[in-house]
C-alpha positions in Angstrom: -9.6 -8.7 8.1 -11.3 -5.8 6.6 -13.1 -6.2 3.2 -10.6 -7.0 0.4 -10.3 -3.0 -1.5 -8.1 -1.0 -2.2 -7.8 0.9 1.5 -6.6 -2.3 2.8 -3.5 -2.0 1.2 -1.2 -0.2 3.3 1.6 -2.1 3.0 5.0 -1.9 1.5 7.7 0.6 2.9 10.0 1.9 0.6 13.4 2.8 0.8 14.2 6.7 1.3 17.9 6.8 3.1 19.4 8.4 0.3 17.1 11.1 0.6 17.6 11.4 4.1 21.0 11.2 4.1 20.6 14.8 2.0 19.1 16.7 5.0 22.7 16.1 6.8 24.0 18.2 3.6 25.6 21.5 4.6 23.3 24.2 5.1 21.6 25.8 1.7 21.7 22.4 -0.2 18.2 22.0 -0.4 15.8 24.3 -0.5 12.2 24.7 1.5 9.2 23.0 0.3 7.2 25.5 -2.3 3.2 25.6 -2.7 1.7 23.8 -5.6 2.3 26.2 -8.9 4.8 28.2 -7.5 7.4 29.3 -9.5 9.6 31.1 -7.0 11.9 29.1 -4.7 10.5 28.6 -1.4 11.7 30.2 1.5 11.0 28.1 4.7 8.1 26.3 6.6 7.4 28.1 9.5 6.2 25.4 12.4 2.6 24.3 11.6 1.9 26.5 9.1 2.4 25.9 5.0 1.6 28.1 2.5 -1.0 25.6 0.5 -2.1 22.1 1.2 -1.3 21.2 -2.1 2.3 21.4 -2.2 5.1 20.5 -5.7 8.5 18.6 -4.5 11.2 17.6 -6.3 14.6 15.7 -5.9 16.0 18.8 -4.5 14.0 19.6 -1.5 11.9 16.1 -0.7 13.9 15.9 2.8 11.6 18.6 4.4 8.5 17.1 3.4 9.7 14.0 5.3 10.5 16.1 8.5 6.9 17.8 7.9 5.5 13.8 8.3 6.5 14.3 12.3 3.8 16.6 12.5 1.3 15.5 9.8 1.0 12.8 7.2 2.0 13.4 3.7 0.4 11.9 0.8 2.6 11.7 -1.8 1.3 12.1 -5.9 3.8 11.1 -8.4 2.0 11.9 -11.4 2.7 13.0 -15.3 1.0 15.7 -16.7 0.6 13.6 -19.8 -1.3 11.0 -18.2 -5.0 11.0 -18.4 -5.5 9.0 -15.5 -2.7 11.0 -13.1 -4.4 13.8 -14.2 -7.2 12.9 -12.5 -6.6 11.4 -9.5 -4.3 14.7 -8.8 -7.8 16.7 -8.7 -9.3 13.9 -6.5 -6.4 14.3 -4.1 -6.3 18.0 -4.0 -9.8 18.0 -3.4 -9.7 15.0 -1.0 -6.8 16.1 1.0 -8.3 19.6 1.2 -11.5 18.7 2.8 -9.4 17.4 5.6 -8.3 21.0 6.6 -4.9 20.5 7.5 -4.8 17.0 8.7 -3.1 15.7 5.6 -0.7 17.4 3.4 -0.4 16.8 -0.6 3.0 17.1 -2.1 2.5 16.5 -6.0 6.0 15.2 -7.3 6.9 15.0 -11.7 8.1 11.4 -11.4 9.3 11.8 -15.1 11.8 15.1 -14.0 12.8 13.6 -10.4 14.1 10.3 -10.9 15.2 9.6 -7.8 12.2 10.2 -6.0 10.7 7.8 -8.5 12.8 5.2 -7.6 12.9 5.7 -4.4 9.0 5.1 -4.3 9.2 2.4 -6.7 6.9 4.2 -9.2 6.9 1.8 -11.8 3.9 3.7 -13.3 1.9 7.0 -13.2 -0.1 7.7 -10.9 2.1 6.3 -7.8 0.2 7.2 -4.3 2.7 6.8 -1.4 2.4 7.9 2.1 4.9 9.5 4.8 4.0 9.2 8.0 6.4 9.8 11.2 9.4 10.1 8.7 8.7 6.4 7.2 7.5 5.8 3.9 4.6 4.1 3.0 3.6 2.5 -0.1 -0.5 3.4 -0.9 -1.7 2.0 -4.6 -0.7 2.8 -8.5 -3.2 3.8 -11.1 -6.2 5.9 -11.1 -9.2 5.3 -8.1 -12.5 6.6 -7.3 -13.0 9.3 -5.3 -14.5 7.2 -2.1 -11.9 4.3 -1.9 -9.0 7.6 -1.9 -11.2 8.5 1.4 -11.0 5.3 2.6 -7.3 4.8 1.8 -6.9 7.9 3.3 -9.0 7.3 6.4 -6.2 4.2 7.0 -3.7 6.7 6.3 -5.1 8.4 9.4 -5.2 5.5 11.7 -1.4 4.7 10.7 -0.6 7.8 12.0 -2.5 8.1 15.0 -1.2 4.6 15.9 2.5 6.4 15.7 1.8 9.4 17.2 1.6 11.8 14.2 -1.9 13.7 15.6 -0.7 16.9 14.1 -2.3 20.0 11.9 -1.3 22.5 10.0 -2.9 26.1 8.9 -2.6 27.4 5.5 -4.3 31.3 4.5 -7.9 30.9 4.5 -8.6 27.6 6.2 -11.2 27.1 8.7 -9.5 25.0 11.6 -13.0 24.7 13.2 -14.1 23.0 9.9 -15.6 19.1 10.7 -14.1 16.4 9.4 -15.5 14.8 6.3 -17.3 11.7 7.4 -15.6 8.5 4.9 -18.4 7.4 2.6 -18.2 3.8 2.6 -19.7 2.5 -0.8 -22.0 -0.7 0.0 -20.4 -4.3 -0.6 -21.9 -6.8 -3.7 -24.0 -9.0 -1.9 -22.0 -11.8 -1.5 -18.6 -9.9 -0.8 -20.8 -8.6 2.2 -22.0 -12.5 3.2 -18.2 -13.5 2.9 -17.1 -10.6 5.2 -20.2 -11.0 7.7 -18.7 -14.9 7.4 -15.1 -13.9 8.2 -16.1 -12.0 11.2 -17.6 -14.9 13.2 -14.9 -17.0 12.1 -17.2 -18.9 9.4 -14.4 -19.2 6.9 -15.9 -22.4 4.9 -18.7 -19.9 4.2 -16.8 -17.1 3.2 -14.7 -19.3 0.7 -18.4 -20.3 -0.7 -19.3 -16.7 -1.1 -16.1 -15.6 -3.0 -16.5 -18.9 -5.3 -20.3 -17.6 -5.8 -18.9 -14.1 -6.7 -16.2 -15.4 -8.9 -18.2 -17.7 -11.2 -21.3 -15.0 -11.4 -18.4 -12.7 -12.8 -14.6 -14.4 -13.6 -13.2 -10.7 -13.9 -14.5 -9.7 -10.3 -11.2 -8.9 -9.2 -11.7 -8.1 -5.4 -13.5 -11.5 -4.9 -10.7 -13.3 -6.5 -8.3 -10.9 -4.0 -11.0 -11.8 -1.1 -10.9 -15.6 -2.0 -7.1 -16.0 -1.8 -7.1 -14.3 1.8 -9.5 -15.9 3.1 -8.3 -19.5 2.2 -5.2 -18.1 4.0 -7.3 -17.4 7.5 -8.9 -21.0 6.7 -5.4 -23.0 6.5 -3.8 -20.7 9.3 -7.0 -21.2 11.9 -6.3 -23.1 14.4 -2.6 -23.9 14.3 0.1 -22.2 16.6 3.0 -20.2 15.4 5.3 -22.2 17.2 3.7 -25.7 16.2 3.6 -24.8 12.4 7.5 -23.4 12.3 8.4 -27.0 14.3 6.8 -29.1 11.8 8.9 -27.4 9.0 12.0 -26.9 10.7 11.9 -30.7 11.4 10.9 -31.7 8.2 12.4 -29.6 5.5 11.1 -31.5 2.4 7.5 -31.9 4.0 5.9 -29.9 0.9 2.9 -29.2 3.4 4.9 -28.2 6.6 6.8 -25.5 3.7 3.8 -24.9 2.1 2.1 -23.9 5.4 5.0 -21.7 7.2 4.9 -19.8 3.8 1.1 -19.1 4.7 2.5 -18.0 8.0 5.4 -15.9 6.8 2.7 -13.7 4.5 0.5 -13.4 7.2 2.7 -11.7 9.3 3.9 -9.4 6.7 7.5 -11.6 5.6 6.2 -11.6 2.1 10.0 -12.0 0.7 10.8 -14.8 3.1 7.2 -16.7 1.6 7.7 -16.3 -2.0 11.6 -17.4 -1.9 10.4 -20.6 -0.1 7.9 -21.7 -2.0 10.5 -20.5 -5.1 13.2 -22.4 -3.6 11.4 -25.6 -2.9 9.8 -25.6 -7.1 12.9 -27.2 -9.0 12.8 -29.9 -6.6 9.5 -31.4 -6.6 7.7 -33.3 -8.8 4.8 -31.9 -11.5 2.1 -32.5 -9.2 3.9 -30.9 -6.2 5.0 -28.1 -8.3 1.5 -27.5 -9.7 0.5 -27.1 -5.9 3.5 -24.5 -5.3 2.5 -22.9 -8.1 -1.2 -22.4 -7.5 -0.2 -21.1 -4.1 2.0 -18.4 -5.7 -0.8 -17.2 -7.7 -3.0 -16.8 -4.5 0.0 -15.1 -2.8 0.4 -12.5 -5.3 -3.9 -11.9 -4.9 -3.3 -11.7 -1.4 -0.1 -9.0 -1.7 -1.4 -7.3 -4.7 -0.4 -7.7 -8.5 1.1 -4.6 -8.8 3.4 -5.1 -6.0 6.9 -4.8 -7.1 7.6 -7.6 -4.8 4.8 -9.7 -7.0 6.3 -8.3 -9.9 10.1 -9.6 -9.2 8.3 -13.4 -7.8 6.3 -13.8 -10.9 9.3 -13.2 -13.0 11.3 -15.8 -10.9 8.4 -18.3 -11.3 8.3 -17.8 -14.7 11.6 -18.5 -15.0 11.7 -21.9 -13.5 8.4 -22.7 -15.5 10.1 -22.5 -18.9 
């Protein structure tokens, strides 16, 4: 588990068929992706070249950009103009993405005049990051970040796309293809975030748990500690136990409140972050305060683990919220 931060949360995909489903329009309906600022309509790619790295999209010609993330991922900015903070994390993408010379690709979308691309990425706020990478999308982070956790989200970006064979360049006017690769500048962990993650890595979890607590009470607002704290407790009630031997246990005892409780921690770990929250949701109305105290504590570490601004987070906290009151 890497250190809890904001490049360890790729995760996400969002839902682009509709936009898709346009490049199957008849021929003329949209129109070629144009370079960031340009005010003419854009006449064509040509095959691994582009005429900036800093591209605009909008509703209208979005499709191309994801046939572009075959060849090279696309980092996607949905941003307002009127928005301090999108204002600048544009600049720290341009000049972010730039430095990779060719490698990524920027496409800066108005989320405010292209609706549909908004929803489709789930932008529930300005900035929205998102990433396309072999045609899939890829949900990055909202709000604004500094400049060396976008490199290291990026970096990830990278490794996504290696790991599904998108390897490709592109050349723009001007660009040095022989130029190196900026080196990602990793900022040092707090102390005890680094003792916790030294911890995780020989498997010391009981450790690690005492070095979030350590972090936490030294500073209650110490977000990525409280982030680190929940996963780890995660690794610590998941060590040691079988896939097969926890889903037994629940299937054979359905109102166990710690059989559900724990296949929940299994369905999150592997990514079924739905399927956790609507069983720990399902099983609330039916328990006693005690028991639904518990559920409810392991909620709240849930949404640590997935990310508060998650809109899966979002839609779970409502529901909890719900059954509270």
């Amino acid at each position: 588990m890497p250190p809890p931060s904001a490049a360890g949360n790729l995760r996400g995909a969002v839902d682009l068929s509709s936009l898709v489903n346009r490049a199957n329009a008849p021929a003329g309906a949209a129109a070629a992706p144009g370079a960031a600022g340009a005010g003419a309509p854009a006449t064509g790619v040509p095959a691994g070249a582009l005429p900036s790295l800093v591209l605009q999209g909008d509703d209208a010609t979005f499709t191309q950009f994801i046939e572009l993330s075959n060849t090279v991922p696309v980092i996607v900015d949905l941003k307002a103009d009127w928005a301090e903070a999108s204002v600048e994390l544009t600049a720290v993408l341009e000049k972010v993405v730039t430095e990779y010379a060719g490698r990524l690709v920027l496409v800066g979308v108005d989320a405010q005049a292209n609706p549909q691309l908004a929803q489709a990425f789930q932008a529930q706020s300005v900035p929205t990051v998102a990433a396309l990478v072999g045609g899939r999308p890829v949900s990055l982070f909202q709000g604004g970040y500094p400049e060396e956790e976008v490199r290291a989200v990026l970096e990830q970006v990278l490794q996504l796309a290696a790991q599904n064979g998108v390897t490709g360049t592109v050349t723009v006017p001007g660009l040095d293809p022989d130029a190196p690769t900026p080196e990602p500048v990793e900022e040092p962990l707090p102390p005890h975030h680094a003792e916790a993650y030294d911890a995780i890595a020989n498997g010391d979890y009981a450790t690690a748990i005492a070095e979030y607590q350590t972090a936490i009470a030294q500073n209650p607002r110490d977000a990525l500690a409280v982030a680190g704290l929940a996963q780890v407790r995660l690794l610590d009630r998941l060590d040691g136990k079988s896939l097969d031997e926890i889903r037994a246990a629940a299937a054979s005892a359905p109102e166990d409140l710690d059989a559900q409780l724990l296949v929940a921690d299994l369905d999150l770990s592997g990514g079924h972050v739905e399927d956790a929250f609507a069983r720990l949701l399902d099983l609330f109305p039916k328990q006693d305060q005690p028991s639904k105290d518990t559920i409810r504590t392991r909620l709240l570490e849930y949404f640590e683990v997935v990310g508060t601004e998650d809109p899966r987070v979002a839609a779970a906290r409502r529901r909890l919220a719900a059954l509270l009151y």
